[in-house]
C-alpha positions as CSV (number, residue, x, y, z in Angstrom):
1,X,18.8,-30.3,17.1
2,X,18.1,-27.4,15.3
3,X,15.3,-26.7,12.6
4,X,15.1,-24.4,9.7
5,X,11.6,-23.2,8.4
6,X,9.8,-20.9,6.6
7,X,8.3,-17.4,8.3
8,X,4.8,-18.4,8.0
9,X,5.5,-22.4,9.0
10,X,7.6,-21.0,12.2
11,X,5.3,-18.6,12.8
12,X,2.6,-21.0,13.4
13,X,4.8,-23.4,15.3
14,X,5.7,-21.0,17.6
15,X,2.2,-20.2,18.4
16,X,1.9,-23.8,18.7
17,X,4.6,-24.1,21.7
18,X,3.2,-20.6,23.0
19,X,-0.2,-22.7,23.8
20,X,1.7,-25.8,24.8
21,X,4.7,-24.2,27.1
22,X,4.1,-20.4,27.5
23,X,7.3,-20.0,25.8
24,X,6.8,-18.4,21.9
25,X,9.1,-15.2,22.0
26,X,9.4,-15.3,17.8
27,X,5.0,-14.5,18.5
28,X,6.4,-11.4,20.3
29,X,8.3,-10.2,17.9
30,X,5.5,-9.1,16.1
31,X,4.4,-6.5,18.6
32,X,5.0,-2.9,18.9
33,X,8.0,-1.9,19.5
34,X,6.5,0.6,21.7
35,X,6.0,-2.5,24.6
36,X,10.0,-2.8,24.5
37,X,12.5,-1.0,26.0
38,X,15.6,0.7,23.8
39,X,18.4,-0.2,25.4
40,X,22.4,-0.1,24.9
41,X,23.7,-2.4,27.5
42,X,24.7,-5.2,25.1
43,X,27.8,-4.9,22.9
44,X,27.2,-6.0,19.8
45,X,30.1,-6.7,16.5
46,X,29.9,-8.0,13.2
47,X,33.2,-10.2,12.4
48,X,33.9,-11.3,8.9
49,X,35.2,-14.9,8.5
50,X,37.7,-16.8,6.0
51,X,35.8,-18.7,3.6
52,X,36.6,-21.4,1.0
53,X,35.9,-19.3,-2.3
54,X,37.0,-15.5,-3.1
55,X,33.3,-15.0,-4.5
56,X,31.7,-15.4,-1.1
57,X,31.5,-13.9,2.6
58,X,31.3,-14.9,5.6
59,X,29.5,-12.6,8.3
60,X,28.8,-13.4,12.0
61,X,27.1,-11.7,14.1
62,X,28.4,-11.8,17.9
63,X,26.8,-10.0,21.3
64,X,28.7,-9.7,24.2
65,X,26.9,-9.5,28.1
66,X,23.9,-11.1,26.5
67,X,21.7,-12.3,29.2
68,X,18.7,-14.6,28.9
69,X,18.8,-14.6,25.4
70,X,15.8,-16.8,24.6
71,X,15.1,-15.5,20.9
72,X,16.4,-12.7,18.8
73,X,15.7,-11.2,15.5
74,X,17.9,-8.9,13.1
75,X,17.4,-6.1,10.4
76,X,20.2,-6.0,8.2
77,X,21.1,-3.8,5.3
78,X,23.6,-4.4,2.3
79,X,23.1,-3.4,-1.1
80,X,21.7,-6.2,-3.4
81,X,23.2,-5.7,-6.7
82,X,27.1,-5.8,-4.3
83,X,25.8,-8.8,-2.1
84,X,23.7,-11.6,-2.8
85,X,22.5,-13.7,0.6
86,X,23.1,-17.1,-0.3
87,X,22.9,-18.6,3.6
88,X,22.0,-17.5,7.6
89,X,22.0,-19.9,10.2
90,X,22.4,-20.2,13.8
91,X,23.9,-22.2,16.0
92,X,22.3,-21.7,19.3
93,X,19.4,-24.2,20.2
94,X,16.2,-24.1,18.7
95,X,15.1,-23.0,15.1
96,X,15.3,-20.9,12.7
97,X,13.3,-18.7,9.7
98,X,14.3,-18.3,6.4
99,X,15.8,-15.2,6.2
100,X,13.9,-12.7,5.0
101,X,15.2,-10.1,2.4
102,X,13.2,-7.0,1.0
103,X,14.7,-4.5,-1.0
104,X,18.4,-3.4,0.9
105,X,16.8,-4.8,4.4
106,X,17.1,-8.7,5.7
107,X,15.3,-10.0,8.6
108,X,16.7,-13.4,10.3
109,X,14.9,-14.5,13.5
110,X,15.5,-17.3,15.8
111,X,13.9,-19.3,19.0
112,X,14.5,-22.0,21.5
113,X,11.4,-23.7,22.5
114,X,9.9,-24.9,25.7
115,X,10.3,-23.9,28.7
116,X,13.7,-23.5,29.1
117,X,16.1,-20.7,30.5
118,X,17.4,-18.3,27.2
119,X,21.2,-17.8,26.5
120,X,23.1,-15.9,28.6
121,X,27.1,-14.8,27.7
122,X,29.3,-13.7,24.5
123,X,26.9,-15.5,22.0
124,X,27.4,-16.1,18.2
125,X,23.5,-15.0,17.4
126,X,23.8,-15.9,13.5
127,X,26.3,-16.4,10.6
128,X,25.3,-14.3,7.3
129,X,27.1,-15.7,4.0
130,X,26.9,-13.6,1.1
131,X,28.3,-13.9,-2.6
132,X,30.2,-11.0,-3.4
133,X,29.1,-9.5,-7.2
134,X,32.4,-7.5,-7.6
135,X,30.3,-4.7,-8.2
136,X,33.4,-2.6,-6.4
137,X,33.1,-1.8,-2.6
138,X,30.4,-1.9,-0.5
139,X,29.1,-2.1,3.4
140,X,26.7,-4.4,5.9
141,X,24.9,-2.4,8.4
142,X,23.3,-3.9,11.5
143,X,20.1,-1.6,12.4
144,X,18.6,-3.4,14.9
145,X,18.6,-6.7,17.1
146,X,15.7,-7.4,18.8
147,X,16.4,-9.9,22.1
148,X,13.9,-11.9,23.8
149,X,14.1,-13.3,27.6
150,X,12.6,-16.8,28.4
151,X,10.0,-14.6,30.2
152,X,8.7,-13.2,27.7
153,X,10.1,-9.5,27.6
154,X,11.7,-8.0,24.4
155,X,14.7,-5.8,23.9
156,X,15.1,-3.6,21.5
157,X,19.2,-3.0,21.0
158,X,19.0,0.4,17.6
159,X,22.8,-0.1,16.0
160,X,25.3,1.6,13.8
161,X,27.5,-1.1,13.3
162,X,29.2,-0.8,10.4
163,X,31.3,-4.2,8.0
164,X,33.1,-2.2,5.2
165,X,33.6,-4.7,2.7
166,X,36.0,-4.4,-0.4
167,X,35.5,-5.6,-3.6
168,X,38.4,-8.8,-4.5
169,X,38.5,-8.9,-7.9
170,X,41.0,-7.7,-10.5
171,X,39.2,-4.9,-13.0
172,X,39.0,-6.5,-16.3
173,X,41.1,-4.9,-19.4
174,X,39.3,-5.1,-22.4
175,X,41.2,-4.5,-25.8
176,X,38.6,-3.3,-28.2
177,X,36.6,-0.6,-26.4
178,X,38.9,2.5,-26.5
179,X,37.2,5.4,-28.1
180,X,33.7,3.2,-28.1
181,X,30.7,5.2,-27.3
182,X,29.8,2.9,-25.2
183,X,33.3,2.0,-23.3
184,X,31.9,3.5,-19.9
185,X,29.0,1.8,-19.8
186,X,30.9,-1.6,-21.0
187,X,33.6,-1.0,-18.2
188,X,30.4,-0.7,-15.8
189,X,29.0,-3.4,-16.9
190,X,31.6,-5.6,-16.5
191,X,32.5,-4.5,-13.0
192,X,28.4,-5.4,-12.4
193,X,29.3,-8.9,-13.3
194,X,26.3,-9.9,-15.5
195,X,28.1,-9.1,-18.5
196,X,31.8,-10.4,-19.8
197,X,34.8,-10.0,-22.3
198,X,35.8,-12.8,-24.4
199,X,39.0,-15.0,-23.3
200,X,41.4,-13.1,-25.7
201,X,40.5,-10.0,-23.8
202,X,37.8,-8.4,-26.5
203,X,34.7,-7.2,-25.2
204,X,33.5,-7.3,-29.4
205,X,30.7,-4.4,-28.9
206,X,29.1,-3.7,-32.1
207,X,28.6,-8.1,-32.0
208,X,24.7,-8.8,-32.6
209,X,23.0,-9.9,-29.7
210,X,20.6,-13.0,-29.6
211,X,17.3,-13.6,-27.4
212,X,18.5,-15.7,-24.9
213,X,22.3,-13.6,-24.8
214,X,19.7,-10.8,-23.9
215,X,17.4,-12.1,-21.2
216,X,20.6,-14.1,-20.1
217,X,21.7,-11.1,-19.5
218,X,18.8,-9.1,-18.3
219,X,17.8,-11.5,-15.8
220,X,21.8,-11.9,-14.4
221,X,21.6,-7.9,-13.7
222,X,18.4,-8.2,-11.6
223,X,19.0,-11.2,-9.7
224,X,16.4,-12.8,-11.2
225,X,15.0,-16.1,-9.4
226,X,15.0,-18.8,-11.0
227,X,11.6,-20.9,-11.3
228,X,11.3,-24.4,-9.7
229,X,9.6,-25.8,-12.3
230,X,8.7,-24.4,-16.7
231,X,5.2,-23.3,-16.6
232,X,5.2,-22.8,-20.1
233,X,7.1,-25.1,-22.6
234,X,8.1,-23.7,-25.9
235,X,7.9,-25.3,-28.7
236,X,11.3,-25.2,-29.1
237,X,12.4,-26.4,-26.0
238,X,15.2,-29.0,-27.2
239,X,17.2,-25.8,-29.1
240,X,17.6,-23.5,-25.8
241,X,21.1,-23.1,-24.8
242,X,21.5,-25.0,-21.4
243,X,23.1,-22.1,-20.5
244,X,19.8,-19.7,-21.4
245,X,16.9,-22.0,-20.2
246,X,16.8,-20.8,-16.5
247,X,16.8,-17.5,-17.2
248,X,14.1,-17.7,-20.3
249,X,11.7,-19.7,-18.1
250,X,12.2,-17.2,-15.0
251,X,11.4,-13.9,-17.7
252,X,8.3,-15.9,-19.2
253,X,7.6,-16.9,-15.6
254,X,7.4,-13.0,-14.5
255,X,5.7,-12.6,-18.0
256,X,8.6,-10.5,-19.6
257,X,8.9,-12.5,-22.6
258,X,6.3,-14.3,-25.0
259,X,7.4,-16.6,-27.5
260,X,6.3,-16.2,-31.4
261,X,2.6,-17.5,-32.5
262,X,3.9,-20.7,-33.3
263,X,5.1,-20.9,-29.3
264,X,8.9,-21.0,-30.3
265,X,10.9,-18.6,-28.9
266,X,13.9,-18.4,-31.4
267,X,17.0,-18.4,-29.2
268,X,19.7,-18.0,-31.8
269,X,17.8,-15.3,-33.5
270,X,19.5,-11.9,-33.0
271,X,17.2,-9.9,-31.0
272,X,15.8,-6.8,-32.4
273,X,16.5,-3.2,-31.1
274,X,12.2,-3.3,-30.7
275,X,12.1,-6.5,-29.9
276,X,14.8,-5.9,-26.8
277,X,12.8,-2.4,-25.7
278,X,9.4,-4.3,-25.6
279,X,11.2,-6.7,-22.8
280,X,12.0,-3.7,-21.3
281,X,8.8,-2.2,-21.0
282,X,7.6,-5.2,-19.9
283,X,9.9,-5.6,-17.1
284,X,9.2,-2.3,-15.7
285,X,5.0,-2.5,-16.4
286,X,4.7,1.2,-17.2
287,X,2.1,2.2,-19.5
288,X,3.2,5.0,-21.5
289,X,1.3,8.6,-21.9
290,X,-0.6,9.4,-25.0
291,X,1.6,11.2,-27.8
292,X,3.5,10.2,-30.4
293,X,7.0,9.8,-30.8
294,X,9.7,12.2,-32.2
295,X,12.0,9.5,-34.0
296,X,12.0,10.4,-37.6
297,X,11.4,6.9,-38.1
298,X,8.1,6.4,-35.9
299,X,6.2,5.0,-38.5
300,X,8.4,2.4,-39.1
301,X,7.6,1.3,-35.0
302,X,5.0,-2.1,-34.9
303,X,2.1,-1.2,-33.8
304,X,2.2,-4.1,-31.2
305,X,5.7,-2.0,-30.0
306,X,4.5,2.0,-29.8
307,X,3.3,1.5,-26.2
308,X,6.3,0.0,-25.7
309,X,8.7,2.5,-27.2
310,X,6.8,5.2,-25.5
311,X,7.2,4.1,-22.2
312,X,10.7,3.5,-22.6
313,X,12.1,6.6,-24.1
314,X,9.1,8.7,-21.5
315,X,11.2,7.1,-19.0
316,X,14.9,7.6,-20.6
317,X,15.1,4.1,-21.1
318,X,15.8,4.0,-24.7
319,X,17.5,6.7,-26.7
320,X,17.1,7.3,-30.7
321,X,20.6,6.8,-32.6
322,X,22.8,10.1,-33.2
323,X,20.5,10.8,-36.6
324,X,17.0,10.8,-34.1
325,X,15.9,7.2,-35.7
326,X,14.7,4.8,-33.5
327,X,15.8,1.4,-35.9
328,X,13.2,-0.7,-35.2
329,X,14.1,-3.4,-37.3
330,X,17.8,-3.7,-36.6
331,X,19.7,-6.1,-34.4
332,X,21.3,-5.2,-31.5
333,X,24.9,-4.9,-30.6
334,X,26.2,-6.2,-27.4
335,X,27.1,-2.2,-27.0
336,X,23.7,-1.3,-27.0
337,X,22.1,-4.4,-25.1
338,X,23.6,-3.2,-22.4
339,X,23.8,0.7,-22.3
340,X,19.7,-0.3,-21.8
341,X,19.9,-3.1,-19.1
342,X,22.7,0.0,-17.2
343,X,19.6,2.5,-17.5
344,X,16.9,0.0,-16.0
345,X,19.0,-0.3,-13.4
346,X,19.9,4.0,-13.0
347,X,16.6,3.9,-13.3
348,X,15.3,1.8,-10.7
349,X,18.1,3.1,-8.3
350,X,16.6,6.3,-8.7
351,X,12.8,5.2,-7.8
352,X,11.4,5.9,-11.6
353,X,11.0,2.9,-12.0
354,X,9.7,-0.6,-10.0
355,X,10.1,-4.0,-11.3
356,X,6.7,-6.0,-12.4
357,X,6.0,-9.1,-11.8
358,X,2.6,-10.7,-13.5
């Protein structure tokens, strides 16, 4: 039978059996990598697989004159905003963590238990399955597997193995964006998949945004996870799209958003351009330097939004309008909504930015 659990859970298990059978390897894997050996002697291959939807991929990873292959853990990388891991499993004996992502890297680890000889052969180690984000082409990268032997010994196998892995899905035409000043950034977007057209094909740019079209949106282009339960009702609960609620709770959950003194949080309302840049700043947690501003509107800036509108244009965030104002007050366009959420995310690729979480 095999067992799933969480890191820490197995990790306490296994220390478990270790005291009960002398057999924990997953303990092991914690050590230095200094008390194992590098070695090449092991073939290893990572084979894509059919699957039942065009949005997903199926990865397995095989290794070939494996011998005595008790436990094993692997280091993965893919890029995140191309490949979300939905699923690892394996199905050798034993059980399993939850895999572990961080940033570009995942870690999946697996053990038998008792005291029983390890795996020996061409072995299927693990089965990766990934939705693909048609974010255009990307690549899986196997760094390292990490093999332990019923006695106890670890293997440490340094890879270059390589899964190119092409993007499925048709670009989409949009109708109403040629000569936009924003059409780049819309075609980007698009391609991110956390934005779309209409069904006639229009993209309708210079359309006012609402709150929850914004974090709906926000919180598609970082992945955000969704919360198991609503920490903090609003007082308008009952009028939240269904569509929105996840994403709203998640962003109040992370403490992005706050909802007016009344605790509504006015989903239909269209979302100012100050109102969208404060969410920003929020998201990213940087406190802005001391100065003013050079819009030649900066007096008509909140005072509960200045810190905000600092920090955002300090980082290139936000941008004034071609006649240096910073509108405030005015709703946003779809256009501009997401020229902002495309420069988080420039932003964040280029390590000026980390997200915060409250």
């Amino acid at each position: 039978m095999k067992i799933r659990l969480p890191s820490r859970i197995l990790f306490l298990v296994c220390i478990a059996a270790l005291c009960c059978c002398a057999a924990s390897p997953v303990a092991l894997m914690a050590d230095n990598a200094d008390n194992a050996a590098i070695r090449e002697d092991v073939l290893f291959r990572l084979d894509p697989a059919n699957s039942e939807t065009k949005d997903e991929l199926v990865v397995s990873l095989f290794a070939r004159h494996a011998s005595d292959v008790y436990a094993f853990e692997v280091r993965l990388e893919v890029e995140p905003r191309n490949l979300q891991l939905i699923d690892a499993h394996s199905e050798l004996p034993g059980m399993s963590t939850e895999p572990v992502p961080s940033g570009q890297q995942i870690r999946f680890a697996h053990t038998q238990l008792g005291r029983i000889p390890g795996q020996s052969g061409d072995l299927k180690l693990v089965t990766f399955v990934f939705k693909l984000l048609h974010n255009g082409d990307s690549a899986i990268r196997l760094h390292q597997v990490s093999l332990i032997a019923s006695d106890l010994s670890k293997t440490v196998y340094e890879t270059d193995n390589e899964l190119q892995v092409e993007d499925p899905f048709v670009p989409v035409s949009l109708t109403d964006i040629a000569g936009h000043w924003a059409a780049q950034a819309i075609v980007q977007a698009v391609g991110l998949g956390f934005v779309e057209g209409y069904p006639d094909g229009t993209f309708r740019p210079q359309r006012e945004v609402s709150r929850s079209e914004f974090v709906t949106l926000l919180g598609r282009a970082l992945h955000l996870e969704m919360p198991g339960s609503k920490r903090q009702p609003l007082a308008d609960d009952s009028l939240l799209p269904e569509w929105a609620q996840p994403y709203i709770y998640a962003a109040i959950d992370k403490g992005w958003i706050v909802g007016y003194e009344d605790d509504t949080f006015r989903a239909d309302r269209s979302i100012t351009r100050m109102e969208m840049t404060a969410i920003i700043a929020r998201t990213v947690g940087v406190k802005s330097a001391t100065g003013g501003l050079a819009y030649v509107d900066a007096d008509r800036i909140p005072a509960w939004g200045h810190d905000a509108a600092a920090t955002a244009t300090t980082v290139g965030l936000v941008q004034g309008r071609d006649d240096h104002t910073f509108a405030p007050n005015d709703n946003s366009t779809r256009a501009e909504a997401v020229v902002l959420i495309l420069n988080l995310l420039q932003a964040i690729d280029r390590g000026d930015v980390e997200i915060h979480y409250h």
